[in-house]
C-alpha positions as CSV (number, residue, x, y, z in Angstrom):
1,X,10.6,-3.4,9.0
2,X,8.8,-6.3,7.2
3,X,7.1,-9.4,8.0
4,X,6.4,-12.6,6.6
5,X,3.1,-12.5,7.9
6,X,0.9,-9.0,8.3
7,X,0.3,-8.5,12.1
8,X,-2.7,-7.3,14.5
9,X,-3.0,-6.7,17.6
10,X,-7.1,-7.3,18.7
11,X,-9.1,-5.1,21.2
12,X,-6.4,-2.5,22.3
13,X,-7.5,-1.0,25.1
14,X,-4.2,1.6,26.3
15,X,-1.7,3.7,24.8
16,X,0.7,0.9,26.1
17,X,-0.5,-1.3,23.2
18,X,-0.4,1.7,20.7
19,X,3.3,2.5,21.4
20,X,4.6,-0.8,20.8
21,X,2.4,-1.3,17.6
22,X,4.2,1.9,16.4
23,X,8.0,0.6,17.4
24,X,7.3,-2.6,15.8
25,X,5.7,-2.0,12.9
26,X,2.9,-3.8,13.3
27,X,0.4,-3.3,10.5
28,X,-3.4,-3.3,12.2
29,X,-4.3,-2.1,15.5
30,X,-8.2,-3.1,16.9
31,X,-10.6,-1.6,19.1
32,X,-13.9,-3.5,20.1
33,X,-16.6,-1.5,19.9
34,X,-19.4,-3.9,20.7
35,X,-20.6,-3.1,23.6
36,X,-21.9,-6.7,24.5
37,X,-18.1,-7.8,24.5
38,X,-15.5,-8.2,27.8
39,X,-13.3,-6.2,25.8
40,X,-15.3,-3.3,24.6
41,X,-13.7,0.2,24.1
42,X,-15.9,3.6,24.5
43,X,-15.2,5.4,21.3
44,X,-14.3,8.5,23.1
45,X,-11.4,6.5,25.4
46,X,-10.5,4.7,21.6
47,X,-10.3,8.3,20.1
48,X,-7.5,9.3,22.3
49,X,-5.2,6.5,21.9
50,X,-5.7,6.6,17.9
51,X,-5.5,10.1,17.8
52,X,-1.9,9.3,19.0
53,X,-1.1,6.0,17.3
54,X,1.2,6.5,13.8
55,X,1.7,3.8,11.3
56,X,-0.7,1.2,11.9
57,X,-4.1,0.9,10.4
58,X,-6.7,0.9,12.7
59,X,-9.6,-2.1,12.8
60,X,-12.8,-1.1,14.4
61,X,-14.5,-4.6,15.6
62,X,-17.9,-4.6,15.4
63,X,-20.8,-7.1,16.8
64,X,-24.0,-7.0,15.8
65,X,-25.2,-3.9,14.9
66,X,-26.1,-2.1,11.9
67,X,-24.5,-0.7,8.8
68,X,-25.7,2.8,10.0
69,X,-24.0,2.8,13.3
70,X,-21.2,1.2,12.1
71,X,-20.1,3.8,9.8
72,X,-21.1,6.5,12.2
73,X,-18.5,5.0,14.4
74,X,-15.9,4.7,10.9
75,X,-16.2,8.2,10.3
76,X,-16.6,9.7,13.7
77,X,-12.9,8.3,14.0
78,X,-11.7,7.4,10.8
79,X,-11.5,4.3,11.0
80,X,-9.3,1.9,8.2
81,X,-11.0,-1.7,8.2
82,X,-14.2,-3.1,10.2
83,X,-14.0,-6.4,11.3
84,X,-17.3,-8.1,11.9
85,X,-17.5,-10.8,14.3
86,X,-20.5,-12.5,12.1
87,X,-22.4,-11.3,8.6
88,X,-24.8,-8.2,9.1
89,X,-28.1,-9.1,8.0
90,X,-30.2,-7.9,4.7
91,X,-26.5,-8.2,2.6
92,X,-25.5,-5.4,5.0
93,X,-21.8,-5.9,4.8
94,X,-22.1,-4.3,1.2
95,X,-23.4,-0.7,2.8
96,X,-20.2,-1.1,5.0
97,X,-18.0,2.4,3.5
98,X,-14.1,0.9,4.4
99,X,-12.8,-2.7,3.3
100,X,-14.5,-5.2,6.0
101,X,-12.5,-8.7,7.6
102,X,-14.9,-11.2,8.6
103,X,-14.2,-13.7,11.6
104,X,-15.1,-17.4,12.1
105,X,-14.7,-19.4,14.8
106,X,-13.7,-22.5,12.9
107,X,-14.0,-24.7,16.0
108,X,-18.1,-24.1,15.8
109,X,-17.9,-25.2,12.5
110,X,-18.0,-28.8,10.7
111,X,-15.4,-28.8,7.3
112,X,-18.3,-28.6,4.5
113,X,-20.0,-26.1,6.4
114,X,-16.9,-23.6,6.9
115,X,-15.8,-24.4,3.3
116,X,-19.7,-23.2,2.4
117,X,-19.4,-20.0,4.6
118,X,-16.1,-19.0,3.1
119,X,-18.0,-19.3,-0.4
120,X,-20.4,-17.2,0.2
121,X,-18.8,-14.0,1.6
122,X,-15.4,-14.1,0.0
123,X,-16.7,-11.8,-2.7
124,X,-17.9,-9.2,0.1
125,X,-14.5,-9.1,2.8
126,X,-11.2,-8.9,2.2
127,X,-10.3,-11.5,4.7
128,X,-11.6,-13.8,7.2
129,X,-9.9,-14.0,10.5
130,X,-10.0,-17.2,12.1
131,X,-10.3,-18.3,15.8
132,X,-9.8,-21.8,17.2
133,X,-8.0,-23.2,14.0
134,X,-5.7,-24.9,15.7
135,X,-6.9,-28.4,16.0
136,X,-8.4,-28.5,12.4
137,X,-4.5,-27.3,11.5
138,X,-2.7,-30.3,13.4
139,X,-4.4,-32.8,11.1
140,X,-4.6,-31.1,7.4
141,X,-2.5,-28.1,7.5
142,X,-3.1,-28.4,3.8
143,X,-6.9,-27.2,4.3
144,X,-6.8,-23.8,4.5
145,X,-5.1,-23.9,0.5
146,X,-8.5,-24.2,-0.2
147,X,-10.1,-21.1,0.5
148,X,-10.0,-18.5,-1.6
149,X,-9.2,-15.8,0.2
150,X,-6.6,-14.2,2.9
151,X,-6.8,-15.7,6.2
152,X,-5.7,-14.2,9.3
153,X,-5.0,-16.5,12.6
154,X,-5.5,-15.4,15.6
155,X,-2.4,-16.7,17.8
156,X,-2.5,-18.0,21.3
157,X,-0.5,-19.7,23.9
158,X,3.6,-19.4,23.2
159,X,3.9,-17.8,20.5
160,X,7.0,-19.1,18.9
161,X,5.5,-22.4,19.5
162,X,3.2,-21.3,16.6
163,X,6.0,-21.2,13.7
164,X,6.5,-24.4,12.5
165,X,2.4,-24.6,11.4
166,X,2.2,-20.9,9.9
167,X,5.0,-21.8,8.1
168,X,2.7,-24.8,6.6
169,X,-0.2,-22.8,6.0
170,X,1.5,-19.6,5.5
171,X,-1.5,-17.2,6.0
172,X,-1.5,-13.3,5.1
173,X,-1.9,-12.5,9.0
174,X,-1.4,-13.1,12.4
175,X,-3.2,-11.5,15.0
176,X,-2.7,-11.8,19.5
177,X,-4.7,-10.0,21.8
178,X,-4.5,-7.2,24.1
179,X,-3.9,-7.8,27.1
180,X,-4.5,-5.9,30.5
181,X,-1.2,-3.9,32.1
182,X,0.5,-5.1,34.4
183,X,0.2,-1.1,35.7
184,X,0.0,2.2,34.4
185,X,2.4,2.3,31.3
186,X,3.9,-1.6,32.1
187,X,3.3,-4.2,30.0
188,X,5.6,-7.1,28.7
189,X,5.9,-7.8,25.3
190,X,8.8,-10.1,25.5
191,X,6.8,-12.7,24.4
192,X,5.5,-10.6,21.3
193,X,9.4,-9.2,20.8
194,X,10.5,-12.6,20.0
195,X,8.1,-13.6,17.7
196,X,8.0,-10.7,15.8
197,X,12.3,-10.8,15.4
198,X,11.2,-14.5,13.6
199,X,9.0,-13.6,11.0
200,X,11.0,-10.1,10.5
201,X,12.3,-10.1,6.9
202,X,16.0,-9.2,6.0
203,X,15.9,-5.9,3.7
């Protein structure tokens, strides 16, 4: 199936995650692997629900750490895309070995000064994935035209509530978190379902 909009699915923590990524096609599938985050994921736990996932590509988030333990992680479990939740020092997204995605939280951010961080590291990531958009989106949709570069938002709240302004700004992604099961194997993605039927494409 296709999508108007690529889709991720941010700090998988269970295989219950994994096996709906793989029914729906959905295109990226994170694990958190800073260690300093709620939502961090042992690489040996992460391992064993990659080692069964098929289809999606998986995005190993990062904090701050280095270029060397970054791609020890990357290989150690081949890992697709890093996304970094702020620039490594010393240029050190550069030394990075797999395509790197860059987040912003746009809401700590004044206009000219987003604009001027999108500048300088659009020639170093292949996209920036944006948090807290939402209000800067309500009063110029038009905004994000500007940069120069694919944009990934990450989604929250009702879901289909969000259509009407991606379909103004019409970004290369989407993204909505993890969340915790409601048990063992039980989750509901009816939320997720729906959404994911709108932006399907007819073949």
């Amino acid at each position: 199936m296709r999508f108007r909009y690529h889709t991720k699915i941010n700090h998988t923590k269970h295989l219950t995650d994994a096996r709906f990524a793989a029914a729906a096609g959905i295109h990226y599938l994170g694990f958190c692997f800073d260690n300093t985050s709620a939502s961090f994921i042992p690489p040996i736990k992460a391992k064993e629900i990659i080692d069964w996932t098929s289809g999606s590509h998986i995005v190993g988030e990062f904090g701050n750490q280095s270029a060397e333990d970054i791609n020890t992680i990357v290989q150690l479990l081949n890992i697709d895309i890093v996304e970094l939740n702020e620039p490594l020092a010393d240029n050190g997204i550069n030394a990075i070995h797999v395509p790197v995605i860059l987040a912003i939280d746009v809401e700590k951010m004044s206009e000219s000064s987003f604009l001027e961080f999108c500048t300088n590291y659009q020639n170093q990531v292949q996209a920036f994935h944006l948090f807290n958009w939402e209000t800067l989106a309500r009063t110029k949709p038009a905004f994000f035209s500007t940069i120069g570069i694919e944009l990934i938002l990450h989604l929250k709240g009702h879901l289909m509530d969000q259509l009407s302004v991606l379909s103004q700004i019409n970004p290369f992604g989407v993204s909505f978190d993890g969340d915790s099961e409601e048990k063992a194997g039980m989750k509901d993605f009816e939320d997720l379902s729906d959404f994911i039927a709108q932006i399907a494409l007819q073949d």
